[in-house]
C-alpha positions as CSV (number, residue, x, y, z in Angstrom):
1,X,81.2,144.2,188.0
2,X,82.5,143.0,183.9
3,X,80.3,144.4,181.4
4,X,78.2,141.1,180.7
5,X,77.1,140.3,183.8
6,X,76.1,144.0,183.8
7,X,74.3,143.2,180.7
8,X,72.8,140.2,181.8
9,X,71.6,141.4,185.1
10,X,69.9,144.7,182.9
11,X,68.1,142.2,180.9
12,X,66.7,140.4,184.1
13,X,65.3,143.6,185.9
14,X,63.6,144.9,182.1
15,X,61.8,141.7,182.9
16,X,60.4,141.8,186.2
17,X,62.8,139.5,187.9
18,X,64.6,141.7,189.9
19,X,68.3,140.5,190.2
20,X,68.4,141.6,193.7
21,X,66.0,139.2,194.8
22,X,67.8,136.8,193.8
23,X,68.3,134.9,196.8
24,X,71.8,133.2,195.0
25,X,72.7,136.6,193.2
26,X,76.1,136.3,195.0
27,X,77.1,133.5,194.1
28,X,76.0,134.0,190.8
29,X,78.3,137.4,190.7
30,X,81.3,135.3,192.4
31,X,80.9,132.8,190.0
32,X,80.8,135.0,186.9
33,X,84.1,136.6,187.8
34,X,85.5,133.4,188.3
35,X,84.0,132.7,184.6
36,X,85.2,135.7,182.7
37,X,89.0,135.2,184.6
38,X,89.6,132.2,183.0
39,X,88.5,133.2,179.3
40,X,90.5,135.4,179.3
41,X,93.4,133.0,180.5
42,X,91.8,130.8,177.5
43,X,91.5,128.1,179.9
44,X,88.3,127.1,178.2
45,X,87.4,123.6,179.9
46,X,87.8,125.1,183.5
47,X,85.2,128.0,182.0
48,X,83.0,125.6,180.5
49,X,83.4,123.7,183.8
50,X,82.4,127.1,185.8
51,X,79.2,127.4,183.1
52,X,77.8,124.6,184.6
53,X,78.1,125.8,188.1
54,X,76.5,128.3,187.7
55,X,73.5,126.5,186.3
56,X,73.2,124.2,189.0
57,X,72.4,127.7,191.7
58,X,68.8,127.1,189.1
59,X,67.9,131.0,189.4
60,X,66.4,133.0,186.7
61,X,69.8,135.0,186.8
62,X,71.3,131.9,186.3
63,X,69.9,131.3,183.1
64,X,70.5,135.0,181.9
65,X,73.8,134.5,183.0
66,X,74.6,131.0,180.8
67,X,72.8,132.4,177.9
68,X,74.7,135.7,178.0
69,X,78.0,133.6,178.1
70,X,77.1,131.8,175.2
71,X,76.1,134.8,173.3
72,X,79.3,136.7,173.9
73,X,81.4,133.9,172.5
74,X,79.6,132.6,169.5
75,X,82.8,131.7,168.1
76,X,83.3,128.7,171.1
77,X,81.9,125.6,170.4
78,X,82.8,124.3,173.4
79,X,81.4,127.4,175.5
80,X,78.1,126.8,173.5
81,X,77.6,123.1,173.5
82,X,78.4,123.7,178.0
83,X,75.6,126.4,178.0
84,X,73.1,124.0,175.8
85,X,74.0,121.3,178.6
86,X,73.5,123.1,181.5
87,X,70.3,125.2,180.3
88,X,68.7,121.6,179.4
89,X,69.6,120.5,182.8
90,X,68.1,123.9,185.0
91,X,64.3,122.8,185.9
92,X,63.5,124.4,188.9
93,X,60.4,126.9,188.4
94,X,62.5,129.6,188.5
95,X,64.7,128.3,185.6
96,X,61.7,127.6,183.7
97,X,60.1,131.0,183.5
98,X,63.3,132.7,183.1
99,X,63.9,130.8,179.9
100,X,60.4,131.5,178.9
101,X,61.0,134.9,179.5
102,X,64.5,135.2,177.6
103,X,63.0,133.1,174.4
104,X,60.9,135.9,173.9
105,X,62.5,138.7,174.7
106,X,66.4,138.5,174.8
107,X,68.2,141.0,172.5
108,X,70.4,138.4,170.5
109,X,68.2,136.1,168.6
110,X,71.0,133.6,169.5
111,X,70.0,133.7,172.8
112,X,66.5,133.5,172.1
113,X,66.8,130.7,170.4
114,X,69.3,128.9,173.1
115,X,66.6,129.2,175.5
116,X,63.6,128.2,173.3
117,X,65.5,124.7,172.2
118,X,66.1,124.2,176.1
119,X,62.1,124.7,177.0
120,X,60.2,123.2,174.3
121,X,60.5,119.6,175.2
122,X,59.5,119.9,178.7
123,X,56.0,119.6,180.5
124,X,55.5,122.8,181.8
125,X,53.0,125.3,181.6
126,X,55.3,128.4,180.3
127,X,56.1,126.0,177.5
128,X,52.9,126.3,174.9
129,X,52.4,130.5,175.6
130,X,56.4,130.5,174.6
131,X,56.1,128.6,171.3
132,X,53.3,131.2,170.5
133,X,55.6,134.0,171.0
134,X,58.1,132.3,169.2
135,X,56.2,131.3,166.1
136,X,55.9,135.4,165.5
137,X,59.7,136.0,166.0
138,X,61.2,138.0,163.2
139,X,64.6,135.0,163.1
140,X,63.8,132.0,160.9
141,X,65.9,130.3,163.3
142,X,63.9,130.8,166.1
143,X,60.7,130.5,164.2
144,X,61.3,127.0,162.5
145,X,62.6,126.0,166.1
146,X,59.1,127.2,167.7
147,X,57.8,124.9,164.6
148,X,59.4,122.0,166.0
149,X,58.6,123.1,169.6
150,X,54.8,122.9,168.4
151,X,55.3,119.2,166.5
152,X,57.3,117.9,169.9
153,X,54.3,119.6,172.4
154,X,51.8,118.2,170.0
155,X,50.2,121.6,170.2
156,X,47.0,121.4,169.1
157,X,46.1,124.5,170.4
158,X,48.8,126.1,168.1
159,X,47.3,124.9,165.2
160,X,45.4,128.3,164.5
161,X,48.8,130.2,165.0
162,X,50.4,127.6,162.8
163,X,48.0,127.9,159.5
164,X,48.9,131.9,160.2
165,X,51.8,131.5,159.5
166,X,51.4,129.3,156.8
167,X,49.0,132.0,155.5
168,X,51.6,134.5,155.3
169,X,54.4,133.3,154.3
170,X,52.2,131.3,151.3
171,X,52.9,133.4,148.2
172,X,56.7,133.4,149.3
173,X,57.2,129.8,150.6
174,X,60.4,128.4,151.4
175,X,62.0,126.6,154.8
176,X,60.0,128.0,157.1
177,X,56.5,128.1,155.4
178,X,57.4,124.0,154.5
179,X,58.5,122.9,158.8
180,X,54.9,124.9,159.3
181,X,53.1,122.6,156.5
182,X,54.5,119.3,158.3
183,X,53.6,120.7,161.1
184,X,50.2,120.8,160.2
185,X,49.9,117.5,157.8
186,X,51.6,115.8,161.3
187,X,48.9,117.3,163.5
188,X,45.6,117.4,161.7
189,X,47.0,113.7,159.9
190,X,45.6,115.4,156.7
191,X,46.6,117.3,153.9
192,X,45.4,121.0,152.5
193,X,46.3,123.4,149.1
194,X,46.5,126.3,151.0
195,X,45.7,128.0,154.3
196,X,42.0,128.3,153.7
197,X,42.3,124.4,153.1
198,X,44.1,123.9,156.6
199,X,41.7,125.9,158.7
200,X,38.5,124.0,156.9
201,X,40.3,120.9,157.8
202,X,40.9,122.0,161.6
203,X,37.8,123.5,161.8
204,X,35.9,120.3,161.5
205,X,38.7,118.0,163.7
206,X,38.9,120.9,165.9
207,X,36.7,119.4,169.2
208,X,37.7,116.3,168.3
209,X,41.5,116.5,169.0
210,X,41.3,118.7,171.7
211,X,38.8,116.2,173.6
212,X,42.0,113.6,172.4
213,X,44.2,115.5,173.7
214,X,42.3,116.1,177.2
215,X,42.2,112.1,177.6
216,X,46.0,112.0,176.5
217,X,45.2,109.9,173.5
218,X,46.5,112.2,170.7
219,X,49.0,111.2,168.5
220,X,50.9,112.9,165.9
221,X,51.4,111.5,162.5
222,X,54.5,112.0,161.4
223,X,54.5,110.0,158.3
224,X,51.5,112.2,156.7
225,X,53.6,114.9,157.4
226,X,56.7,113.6,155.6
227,X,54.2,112.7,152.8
228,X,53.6,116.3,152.3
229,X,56.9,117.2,152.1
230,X,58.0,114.8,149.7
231,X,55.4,115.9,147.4
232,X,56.9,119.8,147.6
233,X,60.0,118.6,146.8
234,X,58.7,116.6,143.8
235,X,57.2,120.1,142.5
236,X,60.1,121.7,143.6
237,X,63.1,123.1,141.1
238,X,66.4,120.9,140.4
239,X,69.9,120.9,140.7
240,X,71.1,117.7,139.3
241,X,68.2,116.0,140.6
242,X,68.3,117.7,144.1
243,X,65.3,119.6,145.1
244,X,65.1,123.4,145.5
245,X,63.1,124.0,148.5
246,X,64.3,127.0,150.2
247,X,63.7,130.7,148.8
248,X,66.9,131.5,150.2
249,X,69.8,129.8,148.2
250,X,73.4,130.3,146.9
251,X,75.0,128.2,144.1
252,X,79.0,127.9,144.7
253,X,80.5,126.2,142.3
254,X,84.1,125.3,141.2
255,X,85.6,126.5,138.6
256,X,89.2,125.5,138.9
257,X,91.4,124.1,135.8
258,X,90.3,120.3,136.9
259,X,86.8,121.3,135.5
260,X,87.8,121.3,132.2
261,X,88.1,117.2,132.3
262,X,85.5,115.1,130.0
263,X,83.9,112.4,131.8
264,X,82.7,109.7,130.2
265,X,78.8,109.0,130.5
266,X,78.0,106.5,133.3
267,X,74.5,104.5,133.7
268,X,73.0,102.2,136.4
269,X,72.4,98.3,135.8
270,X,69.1,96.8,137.0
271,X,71.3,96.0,140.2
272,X,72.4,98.6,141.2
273,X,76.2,98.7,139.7
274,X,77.2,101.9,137.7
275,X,78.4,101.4,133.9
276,X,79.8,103.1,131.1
277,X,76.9,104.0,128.5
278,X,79.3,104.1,125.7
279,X,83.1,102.4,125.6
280,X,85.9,104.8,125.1
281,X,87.2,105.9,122.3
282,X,89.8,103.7,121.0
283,X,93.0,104.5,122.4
284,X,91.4,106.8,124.9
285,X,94.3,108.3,127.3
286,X,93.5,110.0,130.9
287,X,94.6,113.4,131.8
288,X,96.1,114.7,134.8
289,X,92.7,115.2,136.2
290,X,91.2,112.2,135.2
291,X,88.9,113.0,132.0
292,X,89.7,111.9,128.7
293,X,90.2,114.9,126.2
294,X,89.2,112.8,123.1
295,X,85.5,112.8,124.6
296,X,82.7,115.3,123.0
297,X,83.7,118.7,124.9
298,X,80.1,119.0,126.1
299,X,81.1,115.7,128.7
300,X,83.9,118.2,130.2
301,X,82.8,119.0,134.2
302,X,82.3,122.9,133.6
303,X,79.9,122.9,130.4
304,X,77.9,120.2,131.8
305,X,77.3,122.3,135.5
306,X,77.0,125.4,133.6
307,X,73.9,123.6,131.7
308,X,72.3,122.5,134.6
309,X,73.1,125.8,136.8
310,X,71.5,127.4,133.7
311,X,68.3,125.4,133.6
312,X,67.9,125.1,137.0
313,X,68.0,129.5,137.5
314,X,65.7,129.7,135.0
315,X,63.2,127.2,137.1
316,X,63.4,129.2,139.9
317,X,60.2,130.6,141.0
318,X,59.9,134.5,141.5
319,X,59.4,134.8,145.2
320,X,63.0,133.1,145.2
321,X,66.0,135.0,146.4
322,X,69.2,133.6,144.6
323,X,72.9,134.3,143.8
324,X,75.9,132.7,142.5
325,X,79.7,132.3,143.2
326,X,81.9,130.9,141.2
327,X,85.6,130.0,143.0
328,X,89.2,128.9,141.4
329,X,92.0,130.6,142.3
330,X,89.9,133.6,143.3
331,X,86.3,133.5,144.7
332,X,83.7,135.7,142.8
333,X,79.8,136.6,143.0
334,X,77.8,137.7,140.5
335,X,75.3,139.9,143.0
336,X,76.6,141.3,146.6
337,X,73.8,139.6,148.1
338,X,70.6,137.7,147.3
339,X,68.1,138.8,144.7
340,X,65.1,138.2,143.5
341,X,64.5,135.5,141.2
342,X,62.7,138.3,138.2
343,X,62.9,137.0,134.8
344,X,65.8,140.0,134.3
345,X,67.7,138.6,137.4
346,X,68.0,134.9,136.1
347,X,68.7,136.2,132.6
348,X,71.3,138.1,133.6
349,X,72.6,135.2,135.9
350,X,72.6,132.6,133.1
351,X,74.4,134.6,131.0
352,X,77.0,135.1,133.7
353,X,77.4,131.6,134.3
354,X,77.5,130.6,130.9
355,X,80.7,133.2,131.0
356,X,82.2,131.0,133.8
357,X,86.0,129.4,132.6
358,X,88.0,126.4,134.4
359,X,91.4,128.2,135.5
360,X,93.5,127.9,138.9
361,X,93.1,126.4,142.0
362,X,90.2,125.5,144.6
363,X,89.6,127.6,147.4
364,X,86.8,126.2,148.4
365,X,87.4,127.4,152.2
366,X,87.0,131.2,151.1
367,X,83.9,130.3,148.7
368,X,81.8,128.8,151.8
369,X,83.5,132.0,153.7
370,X,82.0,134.6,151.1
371,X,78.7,132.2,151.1
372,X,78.0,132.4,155.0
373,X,78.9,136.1,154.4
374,X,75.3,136.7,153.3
375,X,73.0,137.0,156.3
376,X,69.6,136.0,154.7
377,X,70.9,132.7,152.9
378,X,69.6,129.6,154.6
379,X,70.5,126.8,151.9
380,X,73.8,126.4,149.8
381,X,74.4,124.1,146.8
382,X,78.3,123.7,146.5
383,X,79.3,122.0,143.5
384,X,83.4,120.4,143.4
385,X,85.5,118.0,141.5
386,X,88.3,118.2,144.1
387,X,89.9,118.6,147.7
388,X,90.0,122.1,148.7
389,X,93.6,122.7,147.4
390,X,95.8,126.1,147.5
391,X,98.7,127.6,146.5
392,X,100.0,123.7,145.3
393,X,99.0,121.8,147.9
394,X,95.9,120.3,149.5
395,X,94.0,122.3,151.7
396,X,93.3,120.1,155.5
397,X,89.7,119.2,154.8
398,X,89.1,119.0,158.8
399,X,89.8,122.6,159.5
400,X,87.3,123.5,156.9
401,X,85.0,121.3,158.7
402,X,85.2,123.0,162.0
403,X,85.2,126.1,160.7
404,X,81.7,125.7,159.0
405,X,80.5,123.5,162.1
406,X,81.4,126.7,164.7
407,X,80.2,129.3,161.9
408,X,76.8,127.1,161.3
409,X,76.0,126.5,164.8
410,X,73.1,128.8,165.3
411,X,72.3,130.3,161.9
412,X,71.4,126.2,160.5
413,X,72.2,127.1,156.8
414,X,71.8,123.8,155.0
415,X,74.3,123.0,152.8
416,X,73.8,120.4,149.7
417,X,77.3,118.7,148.2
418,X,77.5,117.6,144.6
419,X,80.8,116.1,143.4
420,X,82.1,113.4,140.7
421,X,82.7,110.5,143.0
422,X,83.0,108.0,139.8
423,X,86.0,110.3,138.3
424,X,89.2,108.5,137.4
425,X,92.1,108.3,139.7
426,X,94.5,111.2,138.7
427,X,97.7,112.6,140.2
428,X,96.3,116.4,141.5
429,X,92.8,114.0,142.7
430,X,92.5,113.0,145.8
431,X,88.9,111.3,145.6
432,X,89.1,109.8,149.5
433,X,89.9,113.7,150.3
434,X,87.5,114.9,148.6
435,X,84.4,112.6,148.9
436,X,85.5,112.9,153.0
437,X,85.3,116.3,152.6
438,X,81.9,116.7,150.4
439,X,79.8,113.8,152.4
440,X,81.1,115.4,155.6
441,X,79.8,118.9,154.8
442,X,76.0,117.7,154.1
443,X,75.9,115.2,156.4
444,X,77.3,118.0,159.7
445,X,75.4,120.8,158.0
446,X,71.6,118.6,157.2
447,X,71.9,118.4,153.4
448,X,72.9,115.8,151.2
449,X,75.6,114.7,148.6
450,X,74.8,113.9,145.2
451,X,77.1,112.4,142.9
452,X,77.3,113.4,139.0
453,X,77.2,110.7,136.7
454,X,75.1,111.7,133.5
């Protein structure tokens, strides 16, 4: 018997469920091998085809068997969107516990969190004791998905579990402390200052919900709870206008020779239309990037990020974790991994990035690979003024694509785009390459594009 079906079976007797019970364990075995023959043929449709299969037999070693597939080849999107599928689909009792059971207790947080996302949207009663487990998991991922689990369950009962955790993670904030505040703003339809505010409030709503909830006439309000999070982000730090919410983030910005253009100024009319604020210098001449070298040489790209980068760092509230890459023709960091955001820390990081010069290319494809490099970053802000573009020639933006897509597909780092969609046509700019390429990134990866104007 191969190695993961050995692995998976392990995991299924350490929980109680004995695999040899299993009235379909042979055709579960059979259909493994059949499985783990054609991966290694690479004949990846027929596997993903096989997957599903084996999900239909609806045993609990079915489940630990899809999982476990999924798990050992994280790098397969396709082998992970067939497990998703097919664990969604298994709703036989047996199918149900066993993904209760692996949510809470399968080695891979990956897996864990495959079979949380397949249980909380169901009816059933393993589903509210698993979101509890879940909301004390030591992943974010898994965590934030047990936050959503309790929003789409309407959880009332979870309520007390939810201000906990709110409760601890208060002095350090960040993603996971802000899904648990909606959470709560949705659910109690109110808002609170801290923990001690959320359990005075469900205190005295407390009877009344549940007896709601009894007669199946709760509701969630998901508006008050978007009203609380706008509000955060209004307090929150800025990067060009786009809020700091995390505690987790990386700045990645290019610094390639193309930064070194002056853009003029631009304003928005009453109507909407963007403007010059001031007309050109007479006889103004574009370079090969674009910018106009007679401009003030505090309007070139690089001063005016390394401004903003500065301020912003300095913003950045203590319990934040931070770091910075800068990426031409070479990618660099200025810490190996995440630090604290101590007034030393962002000192020293200002005066790195104030050290930052335009030269070279823009490999943006090994600055996002050094950025998901670091395990506890959760939010990027990536900062460019071109296509991804290497040794002379233009990068294909679509491959970059996928390869964040398959790299993001469990970890859910967001990523936030900034770029100079109003710069000048030029011959070494490719703007439709390179908006394609920055819109893409937030929109697959939940952030958002800003574009740099001022």
């Amino acid at each position: 018997m191969r190695r993961g079906l050995l692995a998976a079976l392990a995991v299924t007797v350490a929980l109680g469920v004995a695999a040899a019970k299993d009235p379909k364990k042979k055709e579960v075995e059979t259909l493994y091998e059949e499985f783990r023959g054609l991966t290694k043929e690479r004949k990846w449709a027929k596997a993903c085809g096989v997957l599903r299969r084996i999900g239909k037999l609806g045993t609990g070693l079915a489940v630990r068997v899809v999982i476990g597939a999924a798990v050992r080849y994280p790098e397969r999107a396709d082998i992970t969107a067939a497990a998703r599928e097919t664990l969604e689909k298994m709703e036989t009792e047996d199918a149900c516990k066993a993904l209760s059971a692996a949510a809470g207790s399968f080695r891979d947080w990956r897996g864990r969190l495959l079979a949380l996302e397949a249980l909380i949207y169901r009816r059933h009663p393993v589903v509210v004791p698993t979101i509890r487990e879940c909301l004390r998991d030591r992943k974010p991922q898994v965590v934030r998905a047990a936050i959503r689990g309790v929003l789409a369950a309407g959880a009332v009962e979870l309520i007390g579990e939810t201000i906990a955790l709110v409760e601890r993670l208060e002095k350090e904030r960040g993603l996971v402390w802000l899904d648990a505040v909606r959470a709560l703003a949705t659910l109690l339809n109110a808002e609170a200052k801290d923990a001690e505010g959320w359990r005075a409030l469900y205190e005295a709503k407390k009877a009344e919900m549940e007896e709601q909830k009894k007669r199946g006439e709760y509701t969630p309000h998901e508006d008050k709870g978007m009203t609380v999070v706008a509000k955060v982000a209004r307090e929150a730090p800025k990067f060009f206008g786009a809020e700091i919410v995390s505690n987790r983030v990386i700045f990645v910005i290019d610094c390639s020779s193309s930064m070194q253009a002056r853009d003029p100024e631009m304003v928005r009319t009453p109507d909407g239309r963007m403007t010059l604020k001031r007309k050109l210098p007479k006889g103004a001449a574009p370079d090969q990037w674009g910018g106009f070298p007679s401009l003030p040489a505090d309007r070139a790209r690089m001063e005016r990020v390394k401004r903003e980068l500065a301020r912003c760092i300095k913003s950045l509230p203590r319990a934040a974790k931070f770091n910075v890459i800068s990426f031409a023709g070479d990618v660099k960091r200025w810490r190996g991994g995440l630090v604290r955001a101590t007034d030393g820390n962002k000192a020293s990081a200002v005066a790195w990035v104030r050290g930052i010069r335009a030269k070279g290319d823009t490999h943006t494809d090994d600055a996002l690979k050094e950025a998901f490099a670091d395990a506890e970053v959760d939010t990027i802000y990536l900062l460019s003024d071109g296509q991804p573009w290497k040794d002379g020639c233009p990068l294909d933006v679509d491959s970059i694509l996928k390869w964040v897509a398959d790299e993001n597909r469990f970890r859910r780092i967001t990523i936030h785009t900034f770029g100079f969609e109003f710069a000048r046509k030029a011959p070494t700019l490719h703007l439709a390459d390179m908006m394609r390429f920055l819109k893409g990134l937030a929109e697959q990866n939940r952030g958002r594009f800003t574009n740099i104007y001022w």
